[in-house]
N, C-alpha and C positions, 0 to 999 in steps of 0.2 A: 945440439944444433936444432934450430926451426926448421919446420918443414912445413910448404903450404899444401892446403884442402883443394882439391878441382871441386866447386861446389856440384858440377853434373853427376858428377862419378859417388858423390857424397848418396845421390839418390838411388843407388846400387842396393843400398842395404833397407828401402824400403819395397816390402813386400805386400801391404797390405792398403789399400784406401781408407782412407781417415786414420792412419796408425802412423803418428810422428815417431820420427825416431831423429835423437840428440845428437847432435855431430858438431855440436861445438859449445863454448861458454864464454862469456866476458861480464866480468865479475858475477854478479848474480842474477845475468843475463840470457837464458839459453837459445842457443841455434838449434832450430828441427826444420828436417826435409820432408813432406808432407807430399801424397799423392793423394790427390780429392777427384770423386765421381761421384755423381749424385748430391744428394744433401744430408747436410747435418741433422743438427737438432739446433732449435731456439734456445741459446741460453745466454749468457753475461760473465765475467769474470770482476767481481767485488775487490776492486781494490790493487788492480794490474792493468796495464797499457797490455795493447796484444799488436803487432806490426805485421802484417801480412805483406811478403814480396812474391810479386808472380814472376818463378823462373821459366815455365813452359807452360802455353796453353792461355785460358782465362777463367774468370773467377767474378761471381754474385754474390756481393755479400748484401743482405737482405736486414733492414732494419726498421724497427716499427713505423718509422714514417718515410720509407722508401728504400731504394736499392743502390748501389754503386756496382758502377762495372767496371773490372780493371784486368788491363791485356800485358802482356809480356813486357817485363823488364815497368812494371806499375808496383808501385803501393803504396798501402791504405795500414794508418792507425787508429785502433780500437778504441777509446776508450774505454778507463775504468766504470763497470757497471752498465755501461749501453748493450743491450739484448741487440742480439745478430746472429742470424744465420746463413754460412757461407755453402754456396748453392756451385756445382761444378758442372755443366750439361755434359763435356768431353773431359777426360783424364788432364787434371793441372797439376801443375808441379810448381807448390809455394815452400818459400823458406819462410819459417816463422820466427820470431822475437819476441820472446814473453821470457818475464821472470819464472827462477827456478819453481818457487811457491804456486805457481798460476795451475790451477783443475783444469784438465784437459775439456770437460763441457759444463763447466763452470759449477754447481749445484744440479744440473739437469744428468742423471744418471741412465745411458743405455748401451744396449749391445756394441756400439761402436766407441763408447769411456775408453781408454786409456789409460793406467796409473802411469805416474812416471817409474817406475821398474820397468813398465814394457816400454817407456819411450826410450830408456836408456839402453834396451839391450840389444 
C-alpha cells in the first residue's frame, strides 16, 4: 500500500545547514530537504536542471549578473551550467529537484560538499 510524505515532517531528519538529505525519487529525479543559513559556495552543476522550492523562510540565489529573491511557497530553476550562489540571511527550508548524478557544489569542493552517501542517510 502507498503511503504519503508530510513534506514538514520530511525536514525532521535534517540536522545540519547546507546538508540535504533525500526523502524522495521520481525516476532519476531526487527529492532533498535542505535547511540553508548563510551562504554557499559559487558553483554551477554541468549538465543538470537544479529546482529550488522554498518551503519556509527565504532564499538569494546569487548569479553573475544579479540576484533573484524568492519567499515561501516560490521557486526558481537552475539551469545547466549557470554559476549561482544561494545566500540564506535567516534559516530556509527548500526542497530541492535535481537529478540523482548532480554534485552537491558542482566541481567547486568545501567543508560544506556533501557526497550523496550523506545526502542519502
Amino acid at each position: 500500500m502507498f503511503s504519503p510524505t508530510a513534506l514538514a515532517a520530511a525536514f525532521d531528519r535534517v540536522q545540519d545547514y547546507w546538508s540535504p538529505k533525500v526523502i524522495g525519487q521520481v525516476n532519476d529525479q531526487l527529492l532533498k530537504a535542505a535547511k540553508l543559513k548563510g551562504e554557499l559556495v559559487w558553483h554551477a552543476h554541468d549538465g543538470q536542471d537544479e529546482l529550488f522550492y522554498i518551503v519556509k523562510g527565504s532564499l538569494r540565489i546569487d548569479f553573475e549578473d544579479g540576484a533573484v529573491d524568492l519567499k515561501e511557497g516560490d521557486f526558481l530553476t537552475v539551469p545547466s551550467g549557470v554559476r549561482h550562489n544561494p545566500v540564506a540571511a535567516d534559516e530556509c527550508w527548500v526542497l530541492l529537484i535535481e537529478p540523482a548524478s548532480t554534485l552537491h557544489t558542482g566541481d567547486e569542493v568545501t567543508s560544506r560538499t556533501r557526497s550523496l552517501a550523506e545526502q542519502m542517510s
